[in-house]
C-alpha angles and dihedrals in degrees: 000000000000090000098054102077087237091064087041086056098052092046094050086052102050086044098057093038128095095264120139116277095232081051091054095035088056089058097046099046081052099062084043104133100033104064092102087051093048088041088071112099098048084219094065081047088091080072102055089043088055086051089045090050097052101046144079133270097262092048089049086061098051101056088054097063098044083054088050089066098059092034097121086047081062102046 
């Protein structure tokens, strides 16, 4: 899974390989709704930058404001 850092490892690779960017967008669309909860431990939060990086504007805002819930987790 995405919050072993196993899982965190795969999915930085596939991110910052040349993959296609539906192919990336997909994956990232599918952990929608869970970045706030792959973001703790701040040490899993290098994944969900890789998603953030790799993805569109709207994406990126929603992952925002998936992080803003937990702000105060990652203070």
């Amino acid at each position: 899974t995405a919050k072993d850092s196993n899982g965190g490892s795969v999915i930085e690779a596939f991110l910052t390989s040349n993959a296609a960017t539906k192919q990336k967008r997909r994956l990232i669309i599918k952990l929608g709704g869970h970045f706030g909860e792959l973001s703790l431990p701040t040490s899993d939060l290098y994944t969900v930058e890789k998603c953030f990086d790799a993805c569109n504007l709207k994406l990126r805002e929603a992952i925002g404001n998936e992080l803003l819930d937990v702000k105060a987790d990652l203070s």
